[in-house]
Biotite code that builds the C-alpha atoms (Angstrom):
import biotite.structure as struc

atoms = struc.array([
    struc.Atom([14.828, -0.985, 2.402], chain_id="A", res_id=1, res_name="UNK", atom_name="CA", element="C"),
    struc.Atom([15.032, 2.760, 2.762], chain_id="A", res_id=2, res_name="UNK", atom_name="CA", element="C"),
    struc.Atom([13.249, 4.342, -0.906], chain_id="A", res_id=3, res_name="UNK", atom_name="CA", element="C"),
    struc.Atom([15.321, 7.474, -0.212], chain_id="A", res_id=4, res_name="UNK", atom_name="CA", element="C"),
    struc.Atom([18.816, 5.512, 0.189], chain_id="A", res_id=5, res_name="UNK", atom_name="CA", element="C"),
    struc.Atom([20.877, 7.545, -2.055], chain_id="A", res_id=6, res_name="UNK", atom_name="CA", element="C"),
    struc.Atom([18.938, 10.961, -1.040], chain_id="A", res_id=7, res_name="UNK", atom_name="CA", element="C"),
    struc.Atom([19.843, 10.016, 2.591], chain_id="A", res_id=8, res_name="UNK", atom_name="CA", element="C"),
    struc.Atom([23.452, 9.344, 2.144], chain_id="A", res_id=9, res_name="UNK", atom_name="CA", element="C"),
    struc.Atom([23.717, 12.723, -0.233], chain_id="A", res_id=10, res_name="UNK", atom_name="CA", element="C"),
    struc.Atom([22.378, 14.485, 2.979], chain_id="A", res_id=11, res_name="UNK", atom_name="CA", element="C"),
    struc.Atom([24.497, 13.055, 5.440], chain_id="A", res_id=12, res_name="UNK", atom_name="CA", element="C"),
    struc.Atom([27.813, 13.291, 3.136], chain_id="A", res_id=13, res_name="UNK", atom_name="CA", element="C"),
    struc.Atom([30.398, 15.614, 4.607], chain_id="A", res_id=14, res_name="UNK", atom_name="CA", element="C"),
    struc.Atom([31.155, 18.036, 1.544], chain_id="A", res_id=15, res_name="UNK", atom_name="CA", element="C"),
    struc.Atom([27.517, 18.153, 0.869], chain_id="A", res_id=16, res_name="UNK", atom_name="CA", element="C"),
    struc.Atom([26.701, 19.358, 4.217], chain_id="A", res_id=17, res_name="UNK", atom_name="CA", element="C"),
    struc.Atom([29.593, 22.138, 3.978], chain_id="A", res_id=18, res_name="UNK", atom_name="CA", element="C"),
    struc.Atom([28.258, 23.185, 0.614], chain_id="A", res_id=19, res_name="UNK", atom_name="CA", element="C"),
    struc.Atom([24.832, 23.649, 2.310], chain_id="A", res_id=20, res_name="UNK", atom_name="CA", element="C"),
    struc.Atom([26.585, 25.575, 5.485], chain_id="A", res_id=21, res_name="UNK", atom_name="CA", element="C"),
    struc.Atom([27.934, 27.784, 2.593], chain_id="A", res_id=22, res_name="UNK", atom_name="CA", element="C"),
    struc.Atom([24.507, 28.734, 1.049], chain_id="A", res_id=23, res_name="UNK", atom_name="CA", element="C"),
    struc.Atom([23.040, 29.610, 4.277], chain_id="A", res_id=24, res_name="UNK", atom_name="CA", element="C"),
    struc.Atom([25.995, 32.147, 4.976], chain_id="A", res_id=25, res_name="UNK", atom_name="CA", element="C"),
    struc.Atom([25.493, 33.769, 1.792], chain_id="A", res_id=26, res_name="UNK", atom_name="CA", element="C"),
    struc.Atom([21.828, 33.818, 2.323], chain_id="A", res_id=27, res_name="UNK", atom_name="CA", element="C"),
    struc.Atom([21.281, 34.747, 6.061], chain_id="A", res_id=28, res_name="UNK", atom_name="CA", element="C"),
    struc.Atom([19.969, 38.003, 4.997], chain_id="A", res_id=29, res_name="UNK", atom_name="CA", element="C"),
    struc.Atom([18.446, 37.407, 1.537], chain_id="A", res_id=30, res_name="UNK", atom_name="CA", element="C"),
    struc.Atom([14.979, 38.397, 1.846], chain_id="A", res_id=31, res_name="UNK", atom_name="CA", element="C"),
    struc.Atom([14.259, 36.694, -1.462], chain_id="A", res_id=32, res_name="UNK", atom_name="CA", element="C"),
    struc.Atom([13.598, 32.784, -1.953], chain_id="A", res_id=33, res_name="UNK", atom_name="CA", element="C"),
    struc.Atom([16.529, 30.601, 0.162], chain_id="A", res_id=34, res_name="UNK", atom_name="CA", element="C"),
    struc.Atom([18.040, 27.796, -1.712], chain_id="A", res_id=35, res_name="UNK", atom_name="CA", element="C"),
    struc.Atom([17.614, 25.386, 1.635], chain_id="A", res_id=36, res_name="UNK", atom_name="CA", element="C"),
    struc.Atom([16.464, 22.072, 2.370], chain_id="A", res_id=37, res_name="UNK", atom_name="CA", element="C"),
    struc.Atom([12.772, 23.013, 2.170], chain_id="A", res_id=38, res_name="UNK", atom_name="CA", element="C"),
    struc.Atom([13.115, 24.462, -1.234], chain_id="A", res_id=39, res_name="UNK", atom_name="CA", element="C"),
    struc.Atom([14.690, 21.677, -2.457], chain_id="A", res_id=40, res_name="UNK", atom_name="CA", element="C"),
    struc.Atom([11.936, 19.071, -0.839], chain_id="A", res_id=41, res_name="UNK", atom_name="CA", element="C"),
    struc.Atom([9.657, 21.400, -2.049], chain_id="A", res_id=42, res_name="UNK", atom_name="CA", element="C"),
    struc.Atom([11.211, 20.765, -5.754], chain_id="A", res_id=43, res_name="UNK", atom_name="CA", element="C"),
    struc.Atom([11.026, 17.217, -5.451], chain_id="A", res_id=44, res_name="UNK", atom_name="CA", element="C"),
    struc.Atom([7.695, 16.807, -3.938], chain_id="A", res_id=45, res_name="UNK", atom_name="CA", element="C"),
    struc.Atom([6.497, 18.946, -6.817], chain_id="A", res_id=46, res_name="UNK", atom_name="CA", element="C"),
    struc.Atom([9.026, 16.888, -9.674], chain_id="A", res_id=47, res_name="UNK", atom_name="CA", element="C"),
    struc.Atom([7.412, 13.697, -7.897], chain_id="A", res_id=48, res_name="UNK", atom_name="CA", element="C"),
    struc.Atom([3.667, 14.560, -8.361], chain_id="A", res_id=49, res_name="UNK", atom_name="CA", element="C"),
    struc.Atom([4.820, 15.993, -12.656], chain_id="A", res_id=50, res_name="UNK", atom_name="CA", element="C"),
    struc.Atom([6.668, 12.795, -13.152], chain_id="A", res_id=51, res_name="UNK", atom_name="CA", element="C"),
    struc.Atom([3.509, 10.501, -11.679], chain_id="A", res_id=52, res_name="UNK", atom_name="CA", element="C"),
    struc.Atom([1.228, 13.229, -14.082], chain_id="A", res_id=53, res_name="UNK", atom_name="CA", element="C"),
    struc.Atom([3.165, 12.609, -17.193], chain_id="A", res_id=54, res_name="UNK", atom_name="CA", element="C"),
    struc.Atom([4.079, 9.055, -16.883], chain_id="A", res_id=55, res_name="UNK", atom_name="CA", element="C"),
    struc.Atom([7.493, 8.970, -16.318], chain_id="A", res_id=56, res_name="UNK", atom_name="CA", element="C"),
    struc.Atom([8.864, 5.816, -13.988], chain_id="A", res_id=57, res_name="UNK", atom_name="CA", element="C"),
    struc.Atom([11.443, 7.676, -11.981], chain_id="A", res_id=58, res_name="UNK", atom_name="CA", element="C"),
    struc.Atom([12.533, 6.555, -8.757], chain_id="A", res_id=59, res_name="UNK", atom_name="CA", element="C"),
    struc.Atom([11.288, 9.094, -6.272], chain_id="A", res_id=60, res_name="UNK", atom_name="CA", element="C"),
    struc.Atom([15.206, 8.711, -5.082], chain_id="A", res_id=61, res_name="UNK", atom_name="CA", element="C"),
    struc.Atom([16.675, 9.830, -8.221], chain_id="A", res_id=62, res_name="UNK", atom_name="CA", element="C"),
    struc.Atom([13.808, 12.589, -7.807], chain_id="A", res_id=63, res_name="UNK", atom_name="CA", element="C"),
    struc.Atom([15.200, 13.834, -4.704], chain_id="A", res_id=64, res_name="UNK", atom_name="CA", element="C"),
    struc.Atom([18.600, 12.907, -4.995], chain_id="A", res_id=65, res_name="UNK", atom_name="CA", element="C"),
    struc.Atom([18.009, 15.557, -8.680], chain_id="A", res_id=66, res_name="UNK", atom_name="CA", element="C"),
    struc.Atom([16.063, 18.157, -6.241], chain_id="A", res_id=67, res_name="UNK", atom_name="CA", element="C"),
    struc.Atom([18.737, 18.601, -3.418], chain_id="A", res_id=68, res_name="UNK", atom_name="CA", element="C"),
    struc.Atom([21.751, 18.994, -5.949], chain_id="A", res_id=69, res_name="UNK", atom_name="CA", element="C"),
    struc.Atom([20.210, 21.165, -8.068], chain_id="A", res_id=70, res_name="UNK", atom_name="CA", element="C"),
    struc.Atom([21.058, 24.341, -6.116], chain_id="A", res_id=71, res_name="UNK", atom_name="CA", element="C"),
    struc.Atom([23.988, 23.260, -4.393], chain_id="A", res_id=72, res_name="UNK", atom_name="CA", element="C"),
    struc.Atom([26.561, 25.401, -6.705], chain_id="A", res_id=73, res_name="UNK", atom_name="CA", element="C"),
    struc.Atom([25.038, 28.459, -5.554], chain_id="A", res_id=74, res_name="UNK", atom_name="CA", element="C"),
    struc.Atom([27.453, 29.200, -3.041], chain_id="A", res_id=75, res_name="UNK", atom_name="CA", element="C"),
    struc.Atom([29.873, 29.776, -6.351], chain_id="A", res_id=76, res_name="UNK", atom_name="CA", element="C"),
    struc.Atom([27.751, 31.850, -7.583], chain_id="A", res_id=77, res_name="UNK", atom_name="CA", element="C"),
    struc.Atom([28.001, 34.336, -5.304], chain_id="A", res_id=78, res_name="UNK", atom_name="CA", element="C"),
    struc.Atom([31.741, 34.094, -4.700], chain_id="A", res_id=79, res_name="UNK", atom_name="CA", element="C"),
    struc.Atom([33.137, 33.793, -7.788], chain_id="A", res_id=80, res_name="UNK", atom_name="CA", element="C"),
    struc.Atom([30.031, 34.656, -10.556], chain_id="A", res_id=81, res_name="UNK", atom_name="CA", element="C"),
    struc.Atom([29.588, 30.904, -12.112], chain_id="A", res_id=82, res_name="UNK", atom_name="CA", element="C"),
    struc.Atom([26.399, 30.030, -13.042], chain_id="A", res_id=83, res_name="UNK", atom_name="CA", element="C"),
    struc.Atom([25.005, 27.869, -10.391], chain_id="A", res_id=84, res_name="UNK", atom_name="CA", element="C"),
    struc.Atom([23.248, 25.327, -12.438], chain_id="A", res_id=85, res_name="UNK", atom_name="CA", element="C"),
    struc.Atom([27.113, 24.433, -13.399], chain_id="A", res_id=86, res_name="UNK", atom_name="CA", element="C"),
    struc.Atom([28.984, 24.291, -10.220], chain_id="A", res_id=87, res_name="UNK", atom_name="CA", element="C"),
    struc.Atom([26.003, 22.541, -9.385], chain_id="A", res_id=88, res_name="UNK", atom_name="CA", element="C"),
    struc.Atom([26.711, 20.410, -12.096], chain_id="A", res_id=89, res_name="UNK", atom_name="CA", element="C"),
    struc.Atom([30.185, 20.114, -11.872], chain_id="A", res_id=90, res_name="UNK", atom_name="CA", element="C"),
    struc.Atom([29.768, 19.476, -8.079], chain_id="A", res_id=91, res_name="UNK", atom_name="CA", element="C"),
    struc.Atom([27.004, 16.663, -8.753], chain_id="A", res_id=92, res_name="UNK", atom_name="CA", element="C"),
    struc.Atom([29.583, 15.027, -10.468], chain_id="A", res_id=93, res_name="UNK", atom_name="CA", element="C"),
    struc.Atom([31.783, 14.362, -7.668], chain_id="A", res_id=94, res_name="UNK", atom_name="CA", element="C"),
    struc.Atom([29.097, 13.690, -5.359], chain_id="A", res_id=95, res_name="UNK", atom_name="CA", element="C"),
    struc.Atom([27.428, 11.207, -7.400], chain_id="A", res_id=96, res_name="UNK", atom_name="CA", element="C"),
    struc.Atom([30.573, 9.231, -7.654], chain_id="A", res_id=97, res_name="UNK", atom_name="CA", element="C"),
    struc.Atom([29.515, 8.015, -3.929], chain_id="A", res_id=98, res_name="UNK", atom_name="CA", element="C"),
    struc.Atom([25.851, 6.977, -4.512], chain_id="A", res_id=99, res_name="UNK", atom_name="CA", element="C"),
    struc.Atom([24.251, 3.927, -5.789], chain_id="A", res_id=100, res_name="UNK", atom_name="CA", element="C"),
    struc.Atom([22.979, 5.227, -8.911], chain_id="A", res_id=101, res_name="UNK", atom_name="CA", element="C"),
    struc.Atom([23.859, 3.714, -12.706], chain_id="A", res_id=102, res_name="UNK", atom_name="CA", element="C"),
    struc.Atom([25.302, 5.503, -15.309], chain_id="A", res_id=103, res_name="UNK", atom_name="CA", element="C"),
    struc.Atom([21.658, 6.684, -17.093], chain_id="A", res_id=104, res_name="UNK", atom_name="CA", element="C"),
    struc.Atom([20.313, 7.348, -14.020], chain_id="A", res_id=105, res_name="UNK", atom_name="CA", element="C"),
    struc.Atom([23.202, 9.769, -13.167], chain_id="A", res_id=106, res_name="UNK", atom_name="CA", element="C"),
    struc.Atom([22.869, 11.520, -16.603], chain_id="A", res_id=107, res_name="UNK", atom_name="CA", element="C"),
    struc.Atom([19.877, 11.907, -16.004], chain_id="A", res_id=108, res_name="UNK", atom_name="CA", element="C"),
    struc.Atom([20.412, 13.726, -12.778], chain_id="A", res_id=109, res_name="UNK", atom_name="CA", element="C"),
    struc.Atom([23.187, 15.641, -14.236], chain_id="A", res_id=110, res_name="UNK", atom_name="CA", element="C"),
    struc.Atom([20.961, 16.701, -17.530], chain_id="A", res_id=111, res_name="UNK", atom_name="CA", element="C"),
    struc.Atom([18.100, 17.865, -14.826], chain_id="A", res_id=112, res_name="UNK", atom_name="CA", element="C"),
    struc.Atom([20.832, 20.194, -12.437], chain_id="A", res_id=113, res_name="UNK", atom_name="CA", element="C"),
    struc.Atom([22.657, 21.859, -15.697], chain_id="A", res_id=114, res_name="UNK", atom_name="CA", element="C"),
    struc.Atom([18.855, 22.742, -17.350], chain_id="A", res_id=115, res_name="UNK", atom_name="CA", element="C"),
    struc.Atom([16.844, 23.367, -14.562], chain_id="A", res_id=116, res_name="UNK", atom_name="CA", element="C"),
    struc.Atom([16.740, 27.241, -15.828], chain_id="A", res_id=117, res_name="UNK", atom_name="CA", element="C"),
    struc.Atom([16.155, 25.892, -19.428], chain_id="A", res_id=118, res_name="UNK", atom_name="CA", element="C"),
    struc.Atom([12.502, 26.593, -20.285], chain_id="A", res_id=119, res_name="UNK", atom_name="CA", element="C"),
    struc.Atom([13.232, 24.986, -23.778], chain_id="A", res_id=120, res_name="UNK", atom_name="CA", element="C"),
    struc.Atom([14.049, 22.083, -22.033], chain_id="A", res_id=121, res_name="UNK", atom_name="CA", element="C"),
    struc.Atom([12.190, 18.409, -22.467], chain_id="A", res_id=122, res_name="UNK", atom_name="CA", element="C"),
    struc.Atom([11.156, 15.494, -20.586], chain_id="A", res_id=123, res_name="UNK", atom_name="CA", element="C"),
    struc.Atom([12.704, 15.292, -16.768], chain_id="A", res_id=124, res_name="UNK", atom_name="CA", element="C"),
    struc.Atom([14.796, 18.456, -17.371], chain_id="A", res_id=125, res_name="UNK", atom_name="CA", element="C"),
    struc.Atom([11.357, 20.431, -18.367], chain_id="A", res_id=126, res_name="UNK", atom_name="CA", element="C"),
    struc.Atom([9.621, 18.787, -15.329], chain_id="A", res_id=127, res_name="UNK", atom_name="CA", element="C"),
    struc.Atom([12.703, 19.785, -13.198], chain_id="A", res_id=128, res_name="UNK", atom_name="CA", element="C"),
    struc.Atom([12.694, 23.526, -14.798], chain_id="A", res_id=129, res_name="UNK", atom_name="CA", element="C"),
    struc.Atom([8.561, 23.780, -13.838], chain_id="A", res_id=130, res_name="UNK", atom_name="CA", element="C"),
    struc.Atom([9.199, 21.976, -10.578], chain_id="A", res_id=131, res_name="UNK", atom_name="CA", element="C"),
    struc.Atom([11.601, 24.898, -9.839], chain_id="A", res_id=132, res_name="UNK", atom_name="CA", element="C"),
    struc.Atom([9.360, 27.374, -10.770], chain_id="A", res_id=133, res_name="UNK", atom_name="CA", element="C"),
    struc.Atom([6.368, 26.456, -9.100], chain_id="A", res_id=134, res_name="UNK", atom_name="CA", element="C"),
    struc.Atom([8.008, 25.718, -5.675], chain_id="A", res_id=135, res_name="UNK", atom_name="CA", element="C"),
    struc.Atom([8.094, 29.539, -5.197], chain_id="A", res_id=136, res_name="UNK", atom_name="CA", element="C"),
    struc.Atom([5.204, 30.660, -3.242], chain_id="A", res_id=137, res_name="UNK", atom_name="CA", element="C"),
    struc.Atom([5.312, 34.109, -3.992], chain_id="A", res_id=138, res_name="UNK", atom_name="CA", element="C"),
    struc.Atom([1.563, 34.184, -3.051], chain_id="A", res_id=139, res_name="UNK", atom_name="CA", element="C"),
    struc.Atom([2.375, 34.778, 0.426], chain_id="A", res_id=140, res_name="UNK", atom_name="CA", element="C"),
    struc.Atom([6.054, 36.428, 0.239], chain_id="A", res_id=141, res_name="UNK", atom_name="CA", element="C"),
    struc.Atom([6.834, 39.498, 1.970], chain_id="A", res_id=142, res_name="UNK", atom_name="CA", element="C"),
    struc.Atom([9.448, 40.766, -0.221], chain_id="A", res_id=143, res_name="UNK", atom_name="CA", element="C"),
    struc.Atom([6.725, 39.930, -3.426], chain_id="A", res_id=144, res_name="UNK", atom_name="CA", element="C"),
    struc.Atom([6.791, 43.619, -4.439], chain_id="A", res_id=145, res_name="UNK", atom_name="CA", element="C"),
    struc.Atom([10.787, 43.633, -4.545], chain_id="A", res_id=146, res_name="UNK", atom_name="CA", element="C"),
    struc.Atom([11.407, 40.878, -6.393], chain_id="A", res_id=147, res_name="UNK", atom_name="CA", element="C"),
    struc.Atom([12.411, 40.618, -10.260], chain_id="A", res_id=148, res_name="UNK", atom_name="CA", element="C"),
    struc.Atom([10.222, 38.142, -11.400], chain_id="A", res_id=149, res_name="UNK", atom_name="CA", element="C"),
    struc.Atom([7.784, 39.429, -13.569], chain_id="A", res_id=150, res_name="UNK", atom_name="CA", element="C"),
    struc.Atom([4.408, 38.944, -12.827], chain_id="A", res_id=151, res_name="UNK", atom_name="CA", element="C"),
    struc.Atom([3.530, 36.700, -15.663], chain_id="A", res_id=152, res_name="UNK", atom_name="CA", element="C"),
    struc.Atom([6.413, 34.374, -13.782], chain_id="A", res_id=153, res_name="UNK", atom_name="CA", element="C"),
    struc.Atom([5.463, 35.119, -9.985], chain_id="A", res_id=154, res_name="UNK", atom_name="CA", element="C"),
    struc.Atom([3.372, 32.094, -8.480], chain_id="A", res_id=155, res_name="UNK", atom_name="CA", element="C"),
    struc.Atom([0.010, 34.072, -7.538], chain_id="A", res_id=156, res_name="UNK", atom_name="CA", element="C"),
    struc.Atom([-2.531, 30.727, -6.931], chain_id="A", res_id=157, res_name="UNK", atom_name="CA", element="C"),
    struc.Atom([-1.418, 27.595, -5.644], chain_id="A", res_id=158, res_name="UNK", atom_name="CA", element="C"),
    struc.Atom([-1.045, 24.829, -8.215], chain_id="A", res_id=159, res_name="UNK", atom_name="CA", element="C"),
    struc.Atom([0.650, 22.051, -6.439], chain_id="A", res_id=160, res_name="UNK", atom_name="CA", element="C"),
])
């Protein structure tokens, strides 16, 4: 049996795949971080090695099922000004209806997407939030001196 079932089906689902298509219009000439497949594996690998770190027994599945919704709202973001973490939300809802997931383990999911910019967050939300964070290897961006973050927040030494 496939460990990423439900991460596999999210990928191949139709209306995921157009949400991604969206993103990477917005983004073709964002010189900052991309919200694409590799940062969300990059999320999840990260979420994956916290959860093992502090205990928690998460599916890796529900890890990167969590990872590549988290971002997927962002295409509202930039047309119509919503928040992504809640189209991203709100859009996890009707994907999730599709996967093989039980009701705590999709709150679970749903918790992670709609905090993952909450640093006052707890348990898999706070992982989620750091998991974010750290998957940003400003280290060896080219637009580092551009960017927003402050430097307390930029990633400046690899950690995972």
């Amino acid at each position: 049996m496939n460990a990423l079932k439900n991460t596999n089906q999210l990928y191949q689902n139709r209306d995921y795949q157009s949400y991604l298509e969206k993103i990477t219009a917005y983004e073709v000439e964002r010189e900052f971080c991309r919200h694409n497949l590799s940062h969300f594996l990059d999320v999840a690998r990260i979420a994956t090695i916290k959860c093992l770190e502090n205990h928690m027994k998460l599916s890796r599945d529900l890890i990167y099922t969590t990872a590549l919704l988290h971002d997927i709202g962002r295409f509202e973001q930039y047309e119509k000004q919503t928040p992504h973490e809640v189209a991203s939300h709100q859009l996890a809802i009707l994907l999730l209806v599709e996967l093989d997931f039980d009701g705590a383990e999709k709150s679970l999911i749903l918790s992670a997407i709609l905090n993952h910019r909450n640093s006052q967050s707890s348990g898999f939300d706070k992982i989620f939030y750091e998991s974010d964070k750290l998957s940003r290897n400003c280290l060896i961006c080219p637009a580092q001196s551009k960017c927003d973050w402050s430097a307390e927040k930029k990633n400046m030494s690899l950690t995972y």
